[in-house]
N, C-alpha and C positions, 0 to 999 in steps of 0.2 A: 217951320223948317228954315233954315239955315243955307245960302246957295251961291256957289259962284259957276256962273254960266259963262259957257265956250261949247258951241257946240263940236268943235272941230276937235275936241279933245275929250280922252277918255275918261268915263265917268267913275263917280265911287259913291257908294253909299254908306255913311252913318248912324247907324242904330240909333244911337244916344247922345246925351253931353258928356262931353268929357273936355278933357282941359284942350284950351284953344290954339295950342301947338301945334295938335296932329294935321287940326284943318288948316293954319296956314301952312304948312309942308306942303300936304298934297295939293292945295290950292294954287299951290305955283306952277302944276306942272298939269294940273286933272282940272276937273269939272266936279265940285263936292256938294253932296246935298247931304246935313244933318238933322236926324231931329235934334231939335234943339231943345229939349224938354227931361226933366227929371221921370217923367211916366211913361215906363218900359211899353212898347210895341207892340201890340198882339201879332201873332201868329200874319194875320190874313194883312195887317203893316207894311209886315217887313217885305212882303210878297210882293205887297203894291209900293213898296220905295224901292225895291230892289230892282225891278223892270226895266232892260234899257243898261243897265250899270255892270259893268267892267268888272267891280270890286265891293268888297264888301268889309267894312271893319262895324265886330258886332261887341256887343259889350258879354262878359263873363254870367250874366244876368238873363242873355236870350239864349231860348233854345233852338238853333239852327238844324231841322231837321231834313229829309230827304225831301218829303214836299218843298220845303224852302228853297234847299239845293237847286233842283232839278226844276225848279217855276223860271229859271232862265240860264238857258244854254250860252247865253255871253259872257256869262260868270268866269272870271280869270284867277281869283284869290281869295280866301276868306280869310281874317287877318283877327282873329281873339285881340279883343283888352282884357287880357288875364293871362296868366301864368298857367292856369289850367286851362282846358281845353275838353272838360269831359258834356260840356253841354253844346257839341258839333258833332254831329254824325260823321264820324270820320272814315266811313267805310263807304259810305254815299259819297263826301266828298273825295276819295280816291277812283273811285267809281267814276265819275265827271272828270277827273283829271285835271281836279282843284285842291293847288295847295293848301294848306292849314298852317297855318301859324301862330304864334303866341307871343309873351314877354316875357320869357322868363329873367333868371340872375337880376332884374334889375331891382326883384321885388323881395330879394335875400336880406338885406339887412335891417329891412323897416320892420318883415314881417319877423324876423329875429327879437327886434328890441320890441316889437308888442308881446311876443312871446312869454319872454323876460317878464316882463311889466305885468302880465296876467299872476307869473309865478310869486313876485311877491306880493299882489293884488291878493291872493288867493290864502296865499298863509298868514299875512300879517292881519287877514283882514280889514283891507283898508277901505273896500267900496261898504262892509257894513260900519265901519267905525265914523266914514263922512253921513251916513245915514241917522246915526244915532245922534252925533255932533248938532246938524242941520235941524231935528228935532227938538231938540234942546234939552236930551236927553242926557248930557255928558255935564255932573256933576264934581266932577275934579278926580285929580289922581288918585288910583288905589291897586294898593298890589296885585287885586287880580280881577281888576276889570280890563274885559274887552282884551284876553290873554290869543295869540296866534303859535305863530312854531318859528321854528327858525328856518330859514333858508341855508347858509351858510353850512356847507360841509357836508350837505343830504345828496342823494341818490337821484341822480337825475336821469332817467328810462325813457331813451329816445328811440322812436319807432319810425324807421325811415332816414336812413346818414347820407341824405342827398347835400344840396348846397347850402340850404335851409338849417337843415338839421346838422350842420358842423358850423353853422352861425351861432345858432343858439350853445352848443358846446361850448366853444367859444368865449360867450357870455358867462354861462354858468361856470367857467374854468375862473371869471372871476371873484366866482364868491365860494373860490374853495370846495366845489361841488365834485361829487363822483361820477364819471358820465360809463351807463351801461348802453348798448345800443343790439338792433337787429335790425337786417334790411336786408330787401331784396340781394344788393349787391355787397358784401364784404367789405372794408377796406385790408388793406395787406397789412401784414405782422408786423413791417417797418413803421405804416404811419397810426397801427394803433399804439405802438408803442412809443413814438411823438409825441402823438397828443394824449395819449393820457386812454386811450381807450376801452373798452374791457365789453369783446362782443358773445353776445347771449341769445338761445331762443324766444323766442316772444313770452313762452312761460316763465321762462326765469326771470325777463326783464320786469314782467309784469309783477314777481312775490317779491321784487329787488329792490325795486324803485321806490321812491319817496314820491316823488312827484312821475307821473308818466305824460310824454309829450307823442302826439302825432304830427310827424313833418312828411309825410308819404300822400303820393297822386292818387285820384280814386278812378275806379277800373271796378267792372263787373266781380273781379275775383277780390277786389278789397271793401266791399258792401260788408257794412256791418262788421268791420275785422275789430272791433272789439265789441263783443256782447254781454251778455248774463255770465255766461262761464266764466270770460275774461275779468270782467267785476267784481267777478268772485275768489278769480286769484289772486287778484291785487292786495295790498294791507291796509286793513281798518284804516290805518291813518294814514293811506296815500290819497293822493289827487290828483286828476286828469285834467290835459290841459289838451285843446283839440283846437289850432287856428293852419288845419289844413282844409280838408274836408267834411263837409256836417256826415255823409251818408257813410262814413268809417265806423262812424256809432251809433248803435243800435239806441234810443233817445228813450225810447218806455223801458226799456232795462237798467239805462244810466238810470232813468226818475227810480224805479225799484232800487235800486241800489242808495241810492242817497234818503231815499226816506226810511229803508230799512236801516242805513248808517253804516253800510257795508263799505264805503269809501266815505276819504273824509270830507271831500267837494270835488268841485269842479269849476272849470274856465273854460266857456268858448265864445269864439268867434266866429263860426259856422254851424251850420245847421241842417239835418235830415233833411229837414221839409221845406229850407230855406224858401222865402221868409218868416213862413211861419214857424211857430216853436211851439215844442212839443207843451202841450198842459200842463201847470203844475212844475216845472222848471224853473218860472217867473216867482214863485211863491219861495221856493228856497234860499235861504241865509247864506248858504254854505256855495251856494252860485252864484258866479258871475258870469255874464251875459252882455256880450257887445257887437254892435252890429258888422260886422266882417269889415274889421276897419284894417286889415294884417297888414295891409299897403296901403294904407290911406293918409298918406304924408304929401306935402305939395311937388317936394322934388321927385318922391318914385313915380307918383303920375304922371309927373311932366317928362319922367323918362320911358313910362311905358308908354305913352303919346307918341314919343318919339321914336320908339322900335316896331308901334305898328305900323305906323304911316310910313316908315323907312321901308317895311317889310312888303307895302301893297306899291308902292312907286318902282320897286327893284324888279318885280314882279310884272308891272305895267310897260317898264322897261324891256323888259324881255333878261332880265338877269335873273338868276337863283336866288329864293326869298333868305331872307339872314336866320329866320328861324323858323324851318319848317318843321310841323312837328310829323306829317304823312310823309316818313323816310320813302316809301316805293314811289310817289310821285317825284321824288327830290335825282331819286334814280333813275329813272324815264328820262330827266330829266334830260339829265346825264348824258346819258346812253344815245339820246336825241342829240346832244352837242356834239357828239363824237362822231 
């Protein structure tokens, strides 16, 4: 563990390692205890680091549930290092009258350009083509060895046009791509017409697309939102690219589907059962597979460091956290200042 002691000052606890920013922040003004270790926390951990402590910043990897919660009524913040937030009980922490907060936007353009980078990882073949290389399998040029597709000017089916998902547009707007989209929320007739946009139901987007991308937050009602059916709509020679949430896809229907050849691959970065992967995924040519790196660049860390530790200091302050994601406490809030 990791510590800087004051007793006269309020405490925080840290989950995890993470970049050494957040703890000097809060360290200047709090009492920080970290683990300081790559080896996630059990349960019964976080219970007993948590004890005593003011605040909490937990990593995107713990699950913070209502036992956790409610194991101490001093609790003032619980502060995600992630963008999501579906692994906090957030109906408990409203319940306690503990804000929830996140990092988002900060983690829009990295996990944009991994994105990208899967899409033409995925077509050109390039994670099988350094395998084959490394081998010593690549015997010189030939018209159709180790043949991919083109990126350039194909159908790009974005599922979710949040910040994310008009990043990635964005990107693909540079290589002369079509971008089709559906979401929860519309954009207006003005800015699809801007940017180039052309919005469709999910079944359209899916028999339309070339490539189909998930940029959308997971929520009980979006489990599994693409499955067997959805795989089935898709075109032989599309491919799915998934670096939002692993549980949006159904993972034994994706393997059916790619071993049947009903789609032409796949790319992710998240996972159903995160960490573990579904069987038989690892075995596929036509996959790629990388460890949820969507934000794993030195600066978006070191700025998601710095939106959590901003978010639990605001909060220890006695000020309104910068990104709460439990709007009815944020209200209370409120209502409380007034």
């Amino acid at each position: 563990m990791k510590q800087s002691v004051n007793s006269n000052r309020k405490k925080v606890f840290i989950t995890g390692r993470i970049p050494s920013l957040a703890y000097e922040i809060l360290s200047k003004e709090f009492d920080v205890t970290m683990h300081d270790d790559l080896r996630l926390l059990s349960k019964e951990e976080i219970i007993a680091g948590l004890k005593g402590k003011d605040a909490l910043l937990c990593l995107l990897s713990d699950t913070i549930d209502k036992d956790i919660i409610e194991s101490n009524p001093q609790l003032k913040v619980s502060a995600n290092y992630g963008a999501g937030y579906n692994n906090i009980d957030i109906v408990a922490a409203g319940e306690a009258n503990i804000p929830v907060t996140n990092t988002p936007d900060v983690s829009t353009d990295a996990t944009a350009d991994l994105t990208l980078g899967l899409i033409l990882a995925i077509a050109r073949r390039i994670v099988e083509g350094d395998k084959e290389t490394r081998a010593g399998r690549f015997k010189g040029w030939a018209p159709l060895y180790h043949l991919g597709v083109d990126v350039t000017g194909k159908t790009l089916g974005i599922i979710g046009m949040g910040n994310i998902g008009k990043a990635i547009a964005r990107r693909a707007k540079g290589f002369d791509m079509k971008i089709v989209y559906t979401s929860r929320t519309r954009l207006s007739e003005q800015q699809e017409k801007e940017l180039g946009f052309t919005y469709m139901s999910l079944e359209d987007v899916l028999k339309t697309a070339d490539f189909v991308n998930l940029s959308l937050s997971y929520s009980p009602a979006t489990h599994h939102m693409v499955g067997a059916k959805e795989l089935e709509t898709m075109k032989p020679s599309a491919y799915l690219i998934n670096t939002a949430r692993g549980p949006l896809v159904d993972e034994k229907a994706l393997l059916k589907a790619l071993e049947n050849k009903s789609i032409a691959g796949a790319a992710l970065d998240v996972y159903e059962f995160e960490p573990q992967i579904t069987a038989g995924l690892e075995k596929l040519d036509q996959v790629i597979l990388t460890p949820h790196i969507g934000n794993a660049t030195v600066e978006t860390r070191d700025a998601m460091a710095e939106t959590a530790a901003g978010n639990i200091a605001a909060v220890l302050r006695g000020e309104a956290p910068l990104t709460c994601v439990n709007q009815d406490y944020l209200s209370k809030t409120i209502m409380a200042a007034k």
